[in-house]
VMD Tcl script that draws the C-alpha trace (Angstrom):
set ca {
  {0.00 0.00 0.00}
  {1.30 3.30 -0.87}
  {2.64 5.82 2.06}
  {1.17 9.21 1.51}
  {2.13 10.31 5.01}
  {4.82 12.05 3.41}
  {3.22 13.65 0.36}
  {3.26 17.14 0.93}
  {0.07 19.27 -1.55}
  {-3.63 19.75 -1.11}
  {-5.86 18.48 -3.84}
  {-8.86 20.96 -4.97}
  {-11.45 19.19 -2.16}
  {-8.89 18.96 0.50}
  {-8.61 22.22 3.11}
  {-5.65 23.25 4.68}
  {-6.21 24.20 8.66}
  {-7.29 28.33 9.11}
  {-4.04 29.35 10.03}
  {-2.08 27.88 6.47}
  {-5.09 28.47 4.66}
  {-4.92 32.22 5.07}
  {-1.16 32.47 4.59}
  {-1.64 30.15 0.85}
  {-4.49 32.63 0.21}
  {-2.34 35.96 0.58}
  {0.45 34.10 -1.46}
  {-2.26 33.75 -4.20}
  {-3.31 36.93 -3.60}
  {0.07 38.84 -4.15}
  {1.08 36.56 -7.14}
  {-2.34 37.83 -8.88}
  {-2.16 41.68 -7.59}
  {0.55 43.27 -10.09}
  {-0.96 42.45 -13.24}
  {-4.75 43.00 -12.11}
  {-3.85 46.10 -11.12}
  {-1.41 47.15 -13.88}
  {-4.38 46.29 -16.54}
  {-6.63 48.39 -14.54}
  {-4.10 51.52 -14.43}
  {-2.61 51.32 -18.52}
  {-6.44 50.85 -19.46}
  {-7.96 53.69 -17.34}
  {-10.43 51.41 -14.77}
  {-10.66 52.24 -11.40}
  {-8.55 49.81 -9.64}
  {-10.77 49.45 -6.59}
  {-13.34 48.51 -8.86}
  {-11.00 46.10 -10.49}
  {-9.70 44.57 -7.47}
  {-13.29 43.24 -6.30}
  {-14.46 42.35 -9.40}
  {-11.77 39.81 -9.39}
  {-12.33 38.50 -6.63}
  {-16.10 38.46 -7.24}
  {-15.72 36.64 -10.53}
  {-13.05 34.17 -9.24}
  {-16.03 33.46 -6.21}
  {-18.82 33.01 -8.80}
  {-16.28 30.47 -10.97}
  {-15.74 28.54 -8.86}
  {-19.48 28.22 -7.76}
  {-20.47 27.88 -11.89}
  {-18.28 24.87 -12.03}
  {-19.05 23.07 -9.34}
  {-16.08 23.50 -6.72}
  {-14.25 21.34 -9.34}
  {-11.51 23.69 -11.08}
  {-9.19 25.44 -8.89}
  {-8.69 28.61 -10.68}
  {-8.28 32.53 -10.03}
  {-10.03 35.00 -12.51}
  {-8.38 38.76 -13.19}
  {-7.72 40.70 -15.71}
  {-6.42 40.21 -19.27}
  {-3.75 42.23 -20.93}
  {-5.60 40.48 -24.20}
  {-8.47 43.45 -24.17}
  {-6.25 46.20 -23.62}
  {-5.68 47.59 -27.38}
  {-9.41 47.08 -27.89}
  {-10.33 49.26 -24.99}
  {-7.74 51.90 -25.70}
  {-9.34 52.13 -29.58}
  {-12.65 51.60 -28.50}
  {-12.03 54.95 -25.76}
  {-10.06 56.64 -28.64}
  {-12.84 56.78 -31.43}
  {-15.68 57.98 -28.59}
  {-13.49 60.80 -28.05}
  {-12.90 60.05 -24.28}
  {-9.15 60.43 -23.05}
  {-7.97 59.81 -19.35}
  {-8.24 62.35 -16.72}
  {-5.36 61.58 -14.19}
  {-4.57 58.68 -15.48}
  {-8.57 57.85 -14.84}
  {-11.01 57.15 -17.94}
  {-14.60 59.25 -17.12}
  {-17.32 57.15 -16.16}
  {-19.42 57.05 -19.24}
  {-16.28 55.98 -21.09}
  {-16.30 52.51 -18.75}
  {-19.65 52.11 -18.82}
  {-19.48 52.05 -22.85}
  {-16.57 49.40 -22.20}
  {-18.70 47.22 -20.07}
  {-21.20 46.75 -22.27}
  {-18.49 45.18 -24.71}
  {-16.90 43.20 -22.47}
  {-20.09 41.56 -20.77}
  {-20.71 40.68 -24.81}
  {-17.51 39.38 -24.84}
  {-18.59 36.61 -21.91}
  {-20.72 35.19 -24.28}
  {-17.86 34.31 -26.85}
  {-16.89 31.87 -24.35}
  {-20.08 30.92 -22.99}
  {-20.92 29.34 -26.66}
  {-17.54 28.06 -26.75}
  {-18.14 26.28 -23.55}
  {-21.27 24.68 -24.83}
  {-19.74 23.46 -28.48}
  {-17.10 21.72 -26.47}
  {-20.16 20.02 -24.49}
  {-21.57 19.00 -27.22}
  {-19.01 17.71 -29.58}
  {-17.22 16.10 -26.24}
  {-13.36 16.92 -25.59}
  {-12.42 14.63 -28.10}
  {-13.40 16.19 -30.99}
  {-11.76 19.38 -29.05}
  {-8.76 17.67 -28.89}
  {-8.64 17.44 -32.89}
  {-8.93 21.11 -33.11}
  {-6.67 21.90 -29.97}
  {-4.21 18.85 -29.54}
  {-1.09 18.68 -27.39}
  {0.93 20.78 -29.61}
  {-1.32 23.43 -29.72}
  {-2.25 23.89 -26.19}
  {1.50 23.24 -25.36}
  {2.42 25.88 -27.77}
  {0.07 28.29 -26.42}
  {1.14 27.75 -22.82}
  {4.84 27.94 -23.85}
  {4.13 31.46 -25.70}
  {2.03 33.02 -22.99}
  {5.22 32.21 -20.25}
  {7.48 33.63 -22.98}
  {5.53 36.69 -24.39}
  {5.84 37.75 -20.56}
  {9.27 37.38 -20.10}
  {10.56 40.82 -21.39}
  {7.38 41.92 -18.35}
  {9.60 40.13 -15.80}
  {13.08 41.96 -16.80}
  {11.23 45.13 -16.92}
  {9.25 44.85 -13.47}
  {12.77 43.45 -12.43}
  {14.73 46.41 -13.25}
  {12.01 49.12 -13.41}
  {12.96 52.65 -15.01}
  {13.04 55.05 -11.83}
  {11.82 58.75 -12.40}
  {14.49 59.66 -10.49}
  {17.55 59.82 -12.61}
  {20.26 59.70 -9.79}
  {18.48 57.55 -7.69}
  {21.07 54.84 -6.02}
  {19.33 51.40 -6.93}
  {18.59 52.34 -10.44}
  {22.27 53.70 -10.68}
  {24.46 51.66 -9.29}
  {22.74 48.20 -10.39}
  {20.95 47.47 -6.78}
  {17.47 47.08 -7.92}
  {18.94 44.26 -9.88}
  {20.03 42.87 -6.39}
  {16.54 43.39 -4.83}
  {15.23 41.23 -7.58}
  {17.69 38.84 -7.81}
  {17.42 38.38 -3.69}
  {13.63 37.54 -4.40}
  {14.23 35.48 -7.12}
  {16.88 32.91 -5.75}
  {15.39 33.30 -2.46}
  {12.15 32.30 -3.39}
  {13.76 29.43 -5.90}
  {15.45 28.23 -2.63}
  {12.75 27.85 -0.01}
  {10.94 26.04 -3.32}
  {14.08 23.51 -3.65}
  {14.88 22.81 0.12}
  {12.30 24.02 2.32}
  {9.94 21.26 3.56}
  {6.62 20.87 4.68}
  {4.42 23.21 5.16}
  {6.74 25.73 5.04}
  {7.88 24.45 1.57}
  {4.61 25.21 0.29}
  {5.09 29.36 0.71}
  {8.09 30.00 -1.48}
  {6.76 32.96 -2.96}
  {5.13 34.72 -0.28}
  {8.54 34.19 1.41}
  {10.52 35.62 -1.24}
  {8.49 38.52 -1.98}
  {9.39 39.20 2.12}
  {13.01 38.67 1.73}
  {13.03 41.09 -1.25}
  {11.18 43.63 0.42}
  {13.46 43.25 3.44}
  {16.06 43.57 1.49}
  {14.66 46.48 -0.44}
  {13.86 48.35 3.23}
  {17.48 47.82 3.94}
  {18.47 49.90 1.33}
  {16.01 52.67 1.80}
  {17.38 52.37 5.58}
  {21.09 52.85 4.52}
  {20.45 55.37 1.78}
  {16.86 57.27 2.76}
  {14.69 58.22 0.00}
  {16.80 58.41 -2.94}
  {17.43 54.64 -2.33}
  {13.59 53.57 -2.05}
  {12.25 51.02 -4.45}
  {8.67 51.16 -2.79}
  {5.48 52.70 -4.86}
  {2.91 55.06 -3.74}
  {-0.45 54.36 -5.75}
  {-1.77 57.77 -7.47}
  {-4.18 59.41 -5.63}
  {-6.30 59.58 -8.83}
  {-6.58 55.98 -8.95}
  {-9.02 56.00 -5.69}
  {-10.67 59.22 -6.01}
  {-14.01 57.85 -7.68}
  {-14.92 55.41 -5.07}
  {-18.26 55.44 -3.49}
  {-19.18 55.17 -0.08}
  {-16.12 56.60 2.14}
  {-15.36 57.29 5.75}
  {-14.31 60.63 5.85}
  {-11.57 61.61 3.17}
  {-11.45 58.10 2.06}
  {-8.03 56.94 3.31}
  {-9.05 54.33 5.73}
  {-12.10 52.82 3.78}
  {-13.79 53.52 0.93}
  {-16.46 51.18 -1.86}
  {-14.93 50.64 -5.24}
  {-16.76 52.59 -7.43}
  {-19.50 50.98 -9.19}
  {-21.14 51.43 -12.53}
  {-23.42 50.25 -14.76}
  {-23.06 49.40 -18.66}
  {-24.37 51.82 -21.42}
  {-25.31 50.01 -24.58}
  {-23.12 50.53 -27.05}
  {-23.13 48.49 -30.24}
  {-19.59 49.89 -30.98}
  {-17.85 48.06 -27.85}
  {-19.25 44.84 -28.75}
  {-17.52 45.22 -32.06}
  {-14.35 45.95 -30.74}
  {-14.06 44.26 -27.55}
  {-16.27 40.71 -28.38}
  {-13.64 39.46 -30.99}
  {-10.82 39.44 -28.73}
  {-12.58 36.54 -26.43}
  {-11.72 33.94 -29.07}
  {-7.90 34.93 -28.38}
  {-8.57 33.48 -24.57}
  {-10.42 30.23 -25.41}
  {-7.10 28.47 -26.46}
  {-5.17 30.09 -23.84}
  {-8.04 28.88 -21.06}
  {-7.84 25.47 -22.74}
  {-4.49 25.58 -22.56}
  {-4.32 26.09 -18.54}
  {-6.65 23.74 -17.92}
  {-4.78 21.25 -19.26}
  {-2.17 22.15 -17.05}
  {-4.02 22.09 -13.98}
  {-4.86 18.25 -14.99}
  {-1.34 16.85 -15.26}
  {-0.21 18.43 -11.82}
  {-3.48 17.54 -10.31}
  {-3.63 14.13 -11.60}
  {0.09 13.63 -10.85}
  {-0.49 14.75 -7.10}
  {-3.41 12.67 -6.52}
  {-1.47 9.24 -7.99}
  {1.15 9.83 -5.75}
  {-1.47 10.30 -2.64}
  {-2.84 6.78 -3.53}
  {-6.03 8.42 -5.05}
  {-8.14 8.09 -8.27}
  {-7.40 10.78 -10.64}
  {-9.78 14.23 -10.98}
  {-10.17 14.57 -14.86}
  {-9.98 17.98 -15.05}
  {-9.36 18.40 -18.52}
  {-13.15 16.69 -18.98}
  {-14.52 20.04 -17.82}
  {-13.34 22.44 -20.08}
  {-16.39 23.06 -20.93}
  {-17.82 24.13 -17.25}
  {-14.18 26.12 -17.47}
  {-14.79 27.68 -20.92}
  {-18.65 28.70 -19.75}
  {-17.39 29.69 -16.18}
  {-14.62 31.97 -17.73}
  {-17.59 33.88 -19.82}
  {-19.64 33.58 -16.98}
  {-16.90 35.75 -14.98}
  {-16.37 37.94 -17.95}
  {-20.33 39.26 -17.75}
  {-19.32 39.73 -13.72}
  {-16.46 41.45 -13.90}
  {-18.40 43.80 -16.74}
  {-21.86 44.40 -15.11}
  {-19.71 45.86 -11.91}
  {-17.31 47.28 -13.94}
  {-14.23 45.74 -13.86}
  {-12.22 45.05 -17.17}
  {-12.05 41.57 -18.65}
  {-10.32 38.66 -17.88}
  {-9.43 35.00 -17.75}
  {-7.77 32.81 -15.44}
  {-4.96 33.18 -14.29}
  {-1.43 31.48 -15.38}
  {0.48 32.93 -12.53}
  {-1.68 31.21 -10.31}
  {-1.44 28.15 -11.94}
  {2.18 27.95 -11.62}
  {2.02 29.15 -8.05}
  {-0.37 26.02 -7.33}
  {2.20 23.61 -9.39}
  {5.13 25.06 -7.19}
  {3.39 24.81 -3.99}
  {1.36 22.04 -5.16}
  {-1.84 23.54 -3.21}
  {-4.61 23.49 -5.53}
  {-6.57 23.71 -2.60}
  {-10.38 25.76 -3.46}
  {-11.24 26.79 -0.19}
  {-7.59 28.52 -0.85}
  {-8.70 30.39 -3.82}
  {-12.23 31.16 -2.27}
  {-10.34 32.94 0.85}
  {-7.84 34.38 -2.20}
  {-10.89 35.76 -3.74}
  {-12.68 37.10 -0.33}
  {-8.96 38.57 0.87}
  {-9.08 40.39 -2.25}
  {-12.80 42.23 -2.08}
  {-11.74 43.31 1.43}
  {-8.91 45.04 0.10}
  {-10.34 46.84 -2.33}
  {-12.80 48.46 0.26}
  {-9.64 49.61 2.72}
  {-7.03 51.90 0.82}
  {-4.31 51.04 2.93}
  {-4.42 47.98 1.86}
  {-4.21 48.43 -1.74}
  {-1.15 50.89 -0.60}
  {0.49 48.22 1.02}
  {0.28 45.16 -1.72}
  {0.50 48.18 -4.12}
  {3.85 49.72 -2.55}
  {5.71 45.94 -2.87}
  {8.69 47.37 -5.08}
  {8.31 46.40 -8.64}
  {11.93 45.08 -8.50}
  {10.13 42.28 -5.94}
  {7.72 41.43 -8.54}
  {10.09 41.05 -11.17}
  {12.13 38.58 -9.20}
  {8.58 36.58 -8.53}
  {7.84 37.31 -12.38}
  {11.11 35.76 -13.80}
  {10.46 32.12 -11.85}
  {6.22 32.05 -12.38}
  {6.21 33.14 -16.62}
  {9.21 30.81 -16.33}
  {6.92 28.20 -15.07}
  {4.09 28.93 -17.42}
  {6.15 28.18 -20.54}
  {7.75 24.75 -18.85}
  {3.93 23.83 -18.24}
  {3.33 23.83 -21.80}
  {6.16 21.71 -22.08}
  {4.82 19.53 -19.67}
  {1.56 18.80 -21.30}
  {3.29 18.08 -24.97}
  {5.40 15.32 -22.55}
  {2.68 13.77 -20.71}
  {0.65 13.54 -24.33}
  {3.63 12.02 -25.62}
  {3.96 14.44 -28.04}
  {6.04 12.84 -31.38}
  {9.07 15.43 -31.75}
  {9.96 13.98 -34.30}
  {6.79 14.49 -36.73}
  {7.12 16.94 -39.63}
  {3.61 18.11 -38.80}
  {4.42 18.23 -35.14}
  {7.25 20.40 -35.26}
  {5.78 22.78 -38.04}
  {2.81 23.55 -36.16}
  {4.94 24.05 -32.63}
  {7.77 26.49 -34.58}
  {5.51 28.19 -36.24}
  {3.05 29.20 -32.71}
  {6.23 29.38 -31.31}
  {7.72 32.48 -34.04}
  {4.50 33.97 -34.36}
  {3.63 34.58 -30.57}
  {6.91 35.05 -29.29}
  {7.66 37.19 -32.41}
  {4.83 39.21 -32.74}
  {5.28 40.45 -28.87}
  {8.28 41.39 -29.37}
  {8.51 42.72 -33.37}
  {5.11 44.38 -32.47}
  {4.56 44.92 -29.44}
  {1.46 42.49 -29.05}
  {-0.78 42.94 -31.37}
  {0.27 42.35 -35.32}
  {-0.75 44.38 -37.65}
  {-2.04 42.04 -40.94}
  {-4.40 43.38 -43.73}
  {-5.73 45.88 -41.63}
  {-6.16 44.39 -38.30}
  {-4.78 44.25 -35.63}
  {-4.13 40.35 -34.07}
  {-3.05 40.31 -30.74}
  {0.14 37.86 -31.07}
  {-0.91 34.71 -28.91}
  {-4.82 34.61 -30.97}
  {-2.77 34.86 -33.81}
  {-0.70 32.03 -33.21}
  {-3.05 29.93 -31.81}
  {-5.35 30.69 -34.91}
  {-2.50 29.89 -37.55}
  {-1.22 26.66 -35.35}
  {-5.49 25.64 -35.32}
  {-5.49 26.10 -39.44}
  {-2.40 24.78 -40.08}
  {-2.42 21.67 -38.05}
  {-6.21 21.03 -39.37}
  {-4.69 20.95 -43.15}
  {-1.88 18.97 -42.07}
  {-3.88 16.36 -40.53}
  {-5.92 15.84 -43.70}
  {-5.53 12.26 -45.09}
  {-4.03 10.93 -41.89}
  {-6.55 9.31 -40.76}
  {-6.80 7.12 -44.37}
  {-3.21 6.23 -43.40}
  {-3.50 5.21 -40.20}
  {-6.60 1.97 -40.96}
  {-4.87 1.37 -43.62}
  {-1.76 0.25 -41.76}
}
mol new
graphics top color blue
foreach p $ca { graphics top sphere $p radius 0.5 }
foreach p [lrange $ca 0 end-1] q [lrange $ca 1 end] { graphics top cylinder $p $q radius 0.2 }
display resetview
């Protein structure tokens, strides 16, 4: 009989006790923070608003799909040229770094249409069953996409890592010592993941985003101001919110809205869902292998994830209307998270539930946001470097564990090519390519071309293989 006394992980029905429960929720919570926020502040949302409806729509996922996937739901840098042209041609512009309300209503209208992109995705794939999915989205594909979405982030990571100070003189950007405070968080947090045990094992990156800001206080200690790596979020950022004690700077709602119909936003925004339906495909998929692989070596049947991409698919559209209706930007779920469960190996859903409820409080008390907010970006970056790291060896992981034939002409012409295109395009283009007019954000482009071009490779093979 197999020992699973020493088998360290929480599957997504187990619970943790209170105490590690709440300290694998704030890890999830930090790991998901930067780039919620960061969508809300380049596109103009209020971030209040954005932080809740995260959490909200990661609550209500979970719910949708039965308390089966473990997943987190916030905000995707996918939408963010759509919403910048869709604000552009109705004349808005940001005040403060803040779009005007009507402008996000207008948005939310688009992006709750954008749900249903997903929603009817969801219900194909119910349908036609995941096999006839996996025709149209093998390993390669899904691997591909996984790989590209790690790598497209990578130059995020070096940035975040060593962040452009607005101070020219300033001592860490100078001298090379904000590549120190990243580099502290990095190898510290790849060394509690590699040596640490137990339950303490299971916290790398909540402990290395400490040591890094430790180390990045010590600094501002020895040096003062000029040597501080910590951020102050603009007062603009706040100043819409609803309901607030006194000034606001203790506790204040995020500030609601509701959608104005506008045909134009569902014409700009709704397209760029089918650029997240290979992406969410591809993360569940890798949810399933590190689920499945945790639960053989705890002695227990595996969960099948992958058999409910379809509840994922409809719950991710499901979200997307959420998120909208309160107005928050869309989203997906999240591949940061992801890695931080296959690290931790704590796919745990109460976890993510007390993620998603640690995250609405925060939003309501501003020095809150301040302090997850004011971790320096340098800290991030180190975090950054080792999870989109993680993301891309996922997708390697899945072409492995579908035994993947590396050696097929059609195999490797369909992986190079989503490779060149979504890696290329991010960094050739900044994103989004431009081609005949449009413009493709990189990783729907590449999953697109890698769907078509596997599809007419595949023709005939199926002759071949009765025949032999």
């Amino acid at each position: 009989m197999k020992d699973t006394k020493d088998i360290v992980g929480y599957l997504p029905d187990e619970r943790p006790s209170p105490i590690k429960l709440l300290l694998y929720a704030l890890q999830q919570v930090i790991v998901m923070f930067p780039a919620t926020v960061a969508v809300a502040l380049i596109t103009g949302f209020q971030v209040s608003t954005t932080i809740f409806a995260s959490g909200l729509a990661t609550i209500c996922f979970i719910f949708i799909t039965g308390r089966k996937i473990p997943m987190y739901y916030g905000s995707s840098f996918s939408y963010l040229s759509a919403v910048a042209g869709l604000v552009a041609a109705q004349g808005f512009a940001k005040v403060n770094g803040i779009l005007p309300m009507e402008a996000i209503q207008i948005a939310q209208f688009g992006i709750i249409a954008s749900g249903l992109v997903s929603i009817a995705a969801g219900l194909i794939v119910k349908v036609s069953g995941r096999n006839a999915v996996e025709k149209v989205l093998p390993a390669t594909i899904t691997g591909s996409i996984a790989m590209i979405i790690g790598l497209t982030l990578a130059g995020n990571a070096l940035s975040d890592a060593a962040p452009v100070l607005t101070n020219p003189v300033n001592f860490a950007s100078g001298s090379g010592w904000v590549w120190a405070v990243s580099l502290v968080t990095l190898l510290s947090t790849v060394f509690f993941s590699k040596y640490l045990k137990g339950f303490m094992g299971q916290l790398p990156l909540l402990l290395g985003a400490i040591v890094g800001c430790l180390f990045a206080g010590v600094l501002y200690w020895i040096g003062g101001s000029d040597y501080s790596l910590f951020r102050t979020l603009p007062a603009e950022a706040l100043a819409a919110s609803a309901g607030k004690i006194g000034d606001g700077s203790i506790f204040a709602l995020p500030a609601f809205s509701l959608p104005k119909i506008s045909w134009a936003a569902v014409a700009a925004i709704m397209p760029i869902a089918i650029a997240t339906i290979p992406e969410s495909t591809a993360h569940i998929y890798q949810l399933d292998i590190y689920v499945n692989d945790l639960a053989d070596k705890k002695g227990k049947k595996k969960y099948g994830l992958a058999d409910l991409l379809h509840k994922n698919l409809i719950g991710d559209g499901i979200s997307d209307m959420i998120s909208g209706i309160v107005g928050g930007p869309a989203g997906t779920n999240y591949g940061e998270n992801i890695s931080t469960m296959a690290i931790t190996r704590v796919f745990s859903i109460p976890v993510l539930i007390a993620a998603a409820i640690i995250a609405m409080v925060i939003s309501c008390f501003t020095p809150l946001i301040q302090v997850i907010y004011g971790i320096p970006l340098a800290v991030i970056g180190g975090l950054e470097i080792y999870l989109f790291g993680a993301i891309a060896a996922q997708g390697i992981a899945i072409m492995i564990d579908k035994k993947v034939d590396m050696f097929s002409a059609k195999n490797i012409a369909v992986i190079s090519t989503i490779m060149v295109i979504g890696v290329g395009g991010q960094y050739a283009f900044g994103g989004t390519i431009p081609f005949f007019g449009l413009n493709v954000p990189c990783i729907a482009g590449a999953a697109i071309f890698g769907i078509i071009l596997n599809l007419i490779l595949s023709i005939g093979e199926k002759k071949k293989t009765t025949k032999e």
